[in-house]
N, C-alpha and C positions, 0 to 999 in steps of 0.2 A: 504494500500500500504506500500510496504516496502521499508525504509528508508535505503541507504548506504552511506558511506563515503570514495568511488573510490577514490584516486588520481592517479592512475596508470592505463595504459589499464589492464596490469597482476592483476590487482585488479577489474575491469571489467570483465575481461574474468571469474576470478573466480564464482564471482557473477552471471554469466549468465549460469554458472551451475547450480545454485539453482532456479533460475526463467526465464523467459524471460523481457528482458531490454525494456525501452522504449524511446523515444527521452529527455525526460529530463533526462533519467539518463547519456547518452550523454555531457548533459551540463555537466557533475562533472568533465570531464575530461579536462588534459591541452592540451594546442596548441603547441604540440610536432612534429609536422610535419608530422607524420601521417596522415591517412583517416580514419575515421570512419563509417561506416556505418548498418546499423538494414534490416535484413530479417527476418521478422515472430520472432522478439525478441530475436534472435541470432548476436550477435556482429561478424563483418567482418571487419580487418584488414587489410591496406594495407600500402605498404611502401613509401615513398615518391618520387615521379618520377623522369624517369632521365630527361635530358634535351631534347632529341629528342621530350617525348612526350611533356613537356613543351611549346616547339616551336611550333609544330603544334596547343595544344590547345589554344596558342597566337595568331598562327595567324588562324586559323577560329573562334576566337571571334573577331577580326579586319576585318574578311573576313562580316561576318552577321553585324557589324555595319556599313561598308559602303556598303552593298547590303541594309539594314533597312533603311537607312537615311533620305530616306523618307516616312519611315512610324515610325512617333515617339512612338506607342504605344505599339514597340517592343524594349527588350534589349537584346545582347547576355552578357551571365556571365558565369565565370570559375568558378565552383566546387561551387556552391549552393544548398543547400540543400532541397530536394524535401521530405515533410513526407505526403503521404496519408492518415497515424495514428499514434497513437502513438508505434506502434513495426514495423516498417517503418522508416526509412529513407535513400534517396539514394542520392550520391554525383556525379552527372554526370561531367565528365569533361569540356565539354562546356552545357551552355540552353540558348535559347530563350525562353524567357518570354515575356507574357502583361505586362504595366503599371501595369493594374488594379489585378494583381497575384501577385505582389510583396511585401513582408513583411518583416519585419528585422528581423525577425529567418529561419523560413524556409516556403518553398510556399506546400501549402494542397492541390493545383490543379493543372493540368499536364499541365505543358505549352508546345508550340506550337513545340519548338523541342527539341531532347536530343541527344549530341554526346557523345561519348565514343572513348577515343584513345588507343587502346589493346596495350598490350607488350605479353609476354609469360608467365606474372605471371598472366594475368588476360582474355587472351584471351579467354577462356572455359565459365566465369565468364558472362563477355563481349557478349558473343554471346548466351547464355541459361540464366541465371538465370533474370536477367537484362533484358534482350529483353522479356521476359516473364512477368516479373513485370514492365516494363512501358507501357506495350501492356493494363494489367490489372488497370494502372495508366490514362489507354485512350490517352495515349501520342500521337499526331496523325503523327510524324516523328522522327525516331531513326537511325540516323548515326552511322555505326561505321568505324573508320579509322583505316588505318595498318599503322604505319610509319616508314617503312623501306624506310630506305634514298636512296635509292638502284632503289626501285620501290614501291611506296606507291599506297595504295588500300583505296578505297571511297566506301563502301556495304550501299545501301541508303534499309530502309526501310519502308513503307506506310501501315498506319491503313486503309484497306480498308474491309468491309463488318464483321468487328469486330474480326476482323487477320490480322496479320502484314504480307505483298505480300515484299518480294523485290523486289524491282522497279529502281533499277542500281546499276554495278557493274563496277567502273572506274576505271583504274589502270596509274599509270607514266603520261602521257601528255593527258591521255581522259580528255574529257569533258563531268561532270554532270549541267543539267540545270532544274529547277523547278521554276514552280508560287506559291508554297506556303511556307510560308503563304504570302511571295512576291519573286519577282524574285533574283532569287541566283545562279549565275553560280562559280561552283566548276572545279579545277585541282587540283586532288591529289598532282603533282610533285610539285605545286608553296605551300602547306600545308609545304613542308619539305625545306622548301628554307628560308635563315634567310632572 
């Protein structure tokens, strides 16, 4: 294996020209505000969000810990890093996880849900490459949110028969309700509400 000495993403990037990167080479990098994330060993950048999406992915991780509350052996978390392998790793904006998934780097098995909150830089991202690899992560619920303050979208979709089925599409004051992996009832418009 080859050894580099990244301090920079543009020192990153270079190097994943010559090879494909893996999750420790990740570690090299600083905590510059950025997103880093590994598809098939190619480094994906991203910029650091604005606030709209910030608030949303606030509050539906507030939204699944007091839907969870009584089931302790769920957490929801903002931007943890999920690695199936080592050329692999994705940073979902919100997860629920097990207890027993969690580890202080990054979790190797697909926990229970994964949300994404798009903007225009990442919505294409968001909705193909992403729903593709957590389908293949066996992830068995991927959310993605639109938050437009305006009229916010909830596109729910379910691992059923080893294909992700969309299973609702809530927009402004609908209402999404599911039992799993426990009861959670969702309004997009109350996601964009400080």
């Amino acid at each position: 294996m080859m050894t580099i000495m990244a301090t920079t993403s543009e020192d990153l990037l270079h190097e994943n020209e010559l090879r494909p990167l893996t999750v420790d080479d990740l570690a090299l990098l600083p905590n510059d505000g950025k997103r880093y994330e590994l598809v098939d060993g190619k480094l994906i950048v991203s910029a650091a969000p604005f606030n709209i999406h910030q608030l949303v992915s606030d509050n539906v991780v507030a939204l699944l810990r007091h839907a969870g509350r009584q089931h302790s052996q769920y957490r929801a978390f903002s931007a943890v890093g999920l690695s199936p392998n080592q050329h692999n790793q994705y940073i979902p904006d919100v997860t629920l996880m097990k207890r027993s998934d969690y580890t202080h780097k990054y979790s190797s098995g697909p926990p229970a849900l994964v949300v994404e909150v798009t903007s225009d830089s990442t919505s294409l991202y968001d909705r193909n490459l992403k729903k593709d690899r957590y389908l293949k992560f066996g992830v068995p619920a991927y959310w993605i949110i639109d938050p437009d303050p305006d009229l916010p979208v909830l596109t729910v979709y379910e691992l059923i028969a080893d294909d992700y089925k969309q299973t609702a599409h809530v927009v402004g004051d609908e209402v999404f309700e599911t039992a799993q992996p426990f009861p959670i009832r969702v309004v997009p418009a109350e996601l964009t509400a400080w």
